[in-house]
Structures are given as C-alpha cells and as structure tokens.
C-alpha positions as CSV (number, residue, x, y, z in Angstrom):
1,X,-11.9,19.5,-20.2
2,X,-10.9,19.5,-16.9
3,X,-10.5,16.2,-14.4
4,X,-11.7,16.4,-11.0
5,X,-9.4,14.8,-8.7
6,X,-10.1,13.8,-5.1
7,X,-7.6,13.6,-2.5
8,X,-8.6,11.5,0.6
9,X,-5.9,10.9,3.1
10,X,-6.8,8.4,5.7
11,X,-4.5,6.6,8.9
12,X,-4.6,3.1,9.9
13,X,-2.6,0.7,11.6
14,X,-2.5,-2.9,12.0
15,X,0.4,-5.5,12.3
16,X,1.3,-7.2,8.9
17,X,3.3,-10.3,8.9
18,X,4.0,-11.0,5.4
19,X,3.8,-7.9,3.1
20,X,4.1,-9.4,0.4
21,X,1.1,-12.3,0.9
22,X,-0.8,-9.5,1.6
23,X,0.4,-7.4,-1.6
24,X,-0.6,-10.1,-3.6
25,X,-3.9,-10.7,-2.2
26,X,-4.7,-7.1,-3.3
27,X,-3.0,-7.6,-6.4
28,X,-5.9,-10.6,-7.4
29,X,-8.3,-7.9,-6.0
30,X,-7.8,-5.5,-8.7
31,X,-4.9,-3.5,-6.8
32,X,-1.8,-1.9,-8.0
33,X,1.7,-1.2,-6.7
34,X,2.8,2.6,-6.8
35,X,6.3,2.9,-6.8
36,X,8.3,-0.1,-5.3
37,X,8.7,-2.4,-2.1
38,X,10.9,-0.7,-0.2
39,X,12.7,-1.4,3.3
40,X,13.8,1.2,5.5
41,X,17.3,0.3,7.5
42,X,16.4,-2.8,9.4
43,X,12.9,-1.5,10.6
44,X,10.1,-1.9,8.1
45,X,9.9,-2.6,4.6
46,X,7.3,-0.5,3.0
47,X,4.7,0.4,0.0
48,X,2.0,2.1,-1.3
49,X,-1.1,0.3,-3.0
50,X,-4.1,1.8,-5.3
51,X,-7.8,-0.3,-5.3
52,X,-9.6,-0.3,-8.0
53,X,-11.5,2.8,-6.9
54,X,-8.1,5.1,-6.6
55,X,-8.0,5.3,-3.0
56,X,-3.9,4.9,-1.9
57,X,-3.2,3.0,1.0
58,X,0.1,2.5,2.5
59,X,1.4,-1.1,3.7
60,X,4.0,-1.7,6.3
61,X,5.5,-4.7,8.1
62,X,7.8,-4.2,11.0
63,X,11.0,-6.1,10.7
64,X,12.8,-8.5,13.1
C-alpha cells in the first residue's frame, strides 16, 4: 500500500520578537519542532514547525 504525500510550499513573512514564546504557543496547539532551534551568525535564529495537519512552516526572528 502506497501513501500519498502532499507537498505544499508556501512564503510568508512577519516580524517575530520572541521565537521561542511563539514556539511554544504552537507547541500547546498541537505543533511539533522538526529539527532544532537554530541561529545563524548573529542574524536570525531559526526553525521549522509541523501543525497538526502536516503543513511545515518555517519561524524566524531577526537578531539584534
């Protein structure tokens, strides 16, 4: 038996101030972390969360 899988890719931006209040807002939500919080140089510190449905959406805060 074969799974259909979906892949839906979709862009948005808006400024986050604490990534990680938000994270865990999602997280009481039914949302998952993929991978790890990450920060890139002194820039941006970054992740990927999955809802409940599946659907991937990517969280960023700018730094400084």
């Amino acid at each position: 038996m074969h799974r259909r899988t979906r892949c839906v890719y979709v862009a948005s931006c808006s400024p986050l101030r604490n990534i990680e209040d938000v994270l865990a807002r999602l997280q009481a939500h039914g949302a998952e972390l993929v991978g790890e919080l990450e920060q890139y140089e002194d820039s941006y510190r970054l992740c990927y969360v999955r809802g409940p449905e599946g659907i991937i959406v990517a969280l960023a805060e700018q730094l400084g």
